[in-house]
C-alpha positions as CSV (number, residue, x, y, z in Angstrom):
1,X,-3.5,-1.6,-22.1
2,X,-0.5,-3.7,-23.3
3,X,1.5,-5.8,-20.8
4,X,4.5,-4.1,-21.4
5,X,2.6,-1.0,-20.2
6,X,1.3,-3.6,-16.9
7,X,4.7,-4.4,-16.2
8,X,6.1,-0.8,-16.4
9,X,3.2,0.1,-13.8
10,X,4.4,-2.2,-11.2
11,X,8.2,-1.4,-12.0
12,X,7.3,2.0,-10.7
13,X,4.4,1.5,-8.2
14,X,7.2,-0.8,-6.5
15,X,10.0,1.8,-7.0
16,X,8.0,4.3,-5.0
17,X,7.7,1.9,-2.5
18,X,11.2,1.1,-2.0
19,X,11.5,4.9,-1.9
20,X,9.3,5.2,1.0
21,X,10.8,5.5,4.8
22,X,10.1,2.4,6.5
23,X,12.1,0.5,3.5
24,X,16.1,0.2,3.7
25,X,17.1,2.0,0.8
26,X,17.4,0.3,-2.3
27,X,16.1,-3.0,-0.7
28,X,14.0,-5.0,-2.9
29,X,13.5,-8.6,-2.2
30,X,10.7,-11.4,-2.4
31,X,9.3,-9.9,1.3
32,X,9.2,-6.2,-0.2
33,X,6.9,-7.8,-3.7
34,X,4.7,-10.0,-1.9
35,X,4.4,-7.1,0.9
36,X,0.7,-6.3,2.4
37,X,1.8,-2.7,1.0
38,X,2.3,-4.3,-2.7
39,X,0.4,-7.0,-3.3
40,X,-3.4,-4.8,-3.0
41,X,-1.7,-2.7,-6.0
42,X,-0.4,-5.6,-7.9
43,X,-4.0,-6.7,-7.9
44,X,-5.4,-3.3,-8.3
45,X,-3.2,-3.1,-11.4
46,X,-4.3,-6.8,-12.7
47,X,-8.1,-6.1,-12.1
48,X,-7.4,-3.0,-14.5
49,X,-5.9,-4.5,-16.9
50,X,-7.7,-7.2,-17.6
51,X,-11.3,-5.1,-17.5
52,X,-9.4,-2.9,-20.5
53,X,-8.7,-6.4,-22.1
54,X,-11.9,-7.4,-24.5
55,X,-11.3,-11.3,-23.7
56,X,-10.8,-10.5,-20.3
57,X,-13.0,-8.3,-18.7
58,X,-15.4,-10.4,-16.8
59,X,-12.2,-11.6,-14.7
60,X,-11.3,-8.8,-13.5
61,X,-14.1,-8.3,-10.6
62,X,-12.4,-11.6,-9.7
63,X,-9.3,-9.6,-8.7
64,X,-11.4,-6.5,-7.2
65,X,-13.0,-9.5,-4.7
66,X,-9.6,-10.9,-4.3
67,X,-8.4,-7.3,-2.9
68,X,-11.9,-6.9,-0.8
69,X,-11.8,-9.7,0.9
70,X,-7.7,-10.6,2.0
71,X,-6.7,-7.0,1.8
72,X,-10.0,-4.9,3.1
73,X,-9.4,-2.5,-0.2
74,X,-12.5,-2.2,-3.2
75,X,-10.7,-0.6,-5.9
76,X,-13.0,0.0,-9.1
77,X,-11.4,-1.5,-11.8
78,X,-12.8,1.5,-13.7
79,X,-10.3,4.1,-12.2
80,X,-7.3,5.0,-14.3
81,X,-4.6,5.4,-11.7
82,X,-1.1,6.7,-12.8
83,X,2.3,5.2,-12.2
84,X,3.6,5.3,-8.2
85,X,0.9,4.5,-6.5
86,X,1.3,4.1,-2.6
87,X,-0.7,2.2,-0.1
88,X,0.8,2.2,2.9
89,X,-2.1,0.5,4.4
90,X,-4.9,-0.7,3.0
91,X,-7.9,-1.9,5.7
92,X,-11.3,-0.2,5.4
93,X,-10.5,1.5,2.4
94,X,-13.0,2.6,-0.9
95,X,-11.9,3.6,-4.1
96,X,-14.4,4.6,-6.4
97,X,-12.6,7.3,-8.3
98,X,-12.5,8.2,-11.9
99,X,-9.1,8.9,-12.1
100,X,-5.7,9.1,-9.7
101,X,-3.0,10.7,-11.1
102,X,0.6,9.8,-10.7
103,X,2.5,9.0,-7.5
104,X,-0.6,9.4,-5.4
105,X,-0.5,8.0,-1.9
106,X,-3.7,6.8,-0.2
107,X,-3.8,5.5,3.6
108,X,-6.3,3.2,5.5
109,X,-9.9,4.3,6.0
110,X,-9.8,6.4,2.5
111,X,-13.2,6.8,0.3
112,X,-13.6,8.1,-2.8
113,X,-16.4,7.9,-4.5
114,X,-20.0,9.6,-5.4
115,X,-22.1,12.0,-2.6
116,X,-24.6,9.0,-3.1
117,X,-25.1,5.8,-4.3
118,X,-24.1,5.5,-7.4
119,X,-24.4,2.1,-8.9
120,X,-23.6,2.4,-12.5
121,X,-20.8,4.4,-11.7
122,X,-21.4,7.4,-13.6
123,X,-17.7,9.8,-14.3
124,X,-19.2,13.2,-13.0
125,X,-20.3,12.0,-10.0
126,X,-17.2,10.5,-9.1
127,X,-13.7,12.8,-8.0
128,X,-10.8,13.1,-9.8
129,X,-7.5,13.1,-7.9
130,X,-4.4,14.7,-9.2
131,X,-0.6,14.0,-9.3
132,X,1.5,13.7,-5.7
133,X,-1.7,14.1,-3.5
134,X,-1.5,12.7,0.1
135,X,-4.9,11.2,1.3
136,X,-4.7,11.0,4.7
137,X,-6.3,8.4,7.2
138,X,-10.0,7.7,7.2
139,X,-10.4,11.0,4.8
140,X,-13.4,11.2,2.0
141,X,-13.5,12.6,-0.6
142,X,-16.7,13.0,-2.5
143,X,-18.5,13.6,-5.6
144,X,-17.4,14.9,-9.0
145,X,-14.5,17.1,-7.9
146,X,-11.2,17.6,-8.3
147,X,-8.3,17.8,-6.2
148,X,-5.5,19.5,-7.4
149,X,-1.7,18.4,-8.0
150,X,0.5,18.2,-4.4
151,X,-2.6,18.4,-2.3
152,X,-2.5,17.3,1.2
153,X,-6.2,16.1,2.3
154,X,-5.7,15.8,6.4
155,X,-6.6,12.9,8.4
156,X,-10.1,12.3,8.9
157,X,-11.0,15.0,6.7
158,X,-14.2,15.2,4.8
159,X,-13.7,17.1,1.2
160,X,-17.1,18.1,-1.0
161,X,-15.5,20.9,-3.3
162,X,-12.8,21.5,-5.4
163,X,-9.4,21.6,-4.2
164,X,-6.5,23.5,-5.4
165,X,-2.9,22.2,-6.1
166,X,-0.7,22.1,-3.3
167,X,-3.4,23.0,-1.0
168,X,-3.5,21.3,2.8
169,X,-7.3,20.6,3.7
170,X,-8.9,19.7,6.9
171,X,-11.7,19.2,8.6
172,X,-15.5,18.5,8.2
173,X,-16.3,19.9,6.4
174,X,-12.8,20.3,5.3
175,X,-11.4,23.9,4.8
176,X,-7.8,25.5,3.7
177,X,-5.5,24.8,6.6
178,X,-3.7,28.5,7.1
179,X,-0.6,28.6,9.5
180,X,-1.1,30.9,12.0
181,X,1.4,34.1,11.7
């Protein structure tokens, strides 16, 4: 990853932020960077890019214990995470993910990783998550699955299999949420 590419990362990890509700529209001042809803994805964004870099890979668990231990968020460096990320609130949260697609938003309590420990970190066992899903509060997700573009994963919710796009899961173990006729 090139720094250019960094930089255009954060331009729009931050835009989505000043998009979001509890921000006066198109306010962006030093409060809104240095925000405890920014400044876990700056770092998140840092400890990716220097674990891509050759020369400095071995700093970028630096930045992954930065984020653990101020911001209660362990975010592989090993996920690839597309542009627009959102986190709302960080505390308690786990992401061990392969992948997050584009403008994903994940809330406090979140995990994502493997069904069981997996130390060396190993793709299949880990899920990918698609473009514009919604992670709700304290939801897991687990294993190597998939959840599908626009998904909704509900508060609370725990999520072992597949998940089609646009789908609204909840539950434990989570299911299809259905509107009642």
């Amino acid at each position: 990853m090139r720094l250019a590419e960094l930089l255009a990362l954060l331009r729009s990890d931050l835009s989505r932020l000043c998009e979001s509700p509890d921000q006066v529209a198109g306010s962006l001042n030093w409060l809104t960077v240095l925000s405890p809803r920014f400044v876990p994805v700056i770092l998140v964004r840092v400890s990716r890019y220097c674990y891509l870099s050759h020369y400095l890979k071995n700093i970028s668990s630096a930045f992954t214990w930065l984020n653990l231990i101020v911001f209660g968020i362990e975010f592989t460096a090993k996920c690839e995470v597309g542009p627009g990320l959102l986190l709302p609130h960080t505390s308690g949260t786990v992401v061990g993910a392969i992948r997050i697609g584009r403008r994903a938003t994940i809330y406090q309590g979140v995990t994502l990783g493997a069904k069981f420990a997996d130390i060396r970190f190993t793709p299949s066992k880990r899920p990918v998550i698609g473009d514009s899903v919604t992670l709700g509060a304290g939801s897991k997700i687990l294993g190597g699955i998939s959840v599908g573009d626009g998904a909704v994963i509900a508060a609370n919710s725990l999520v072992l299999e597949n998940v089609d796009p646009n789908a609204v899961m909840m539950g434990v173990p989570a299911v299809r949420y259905r509107k009642q006729a």
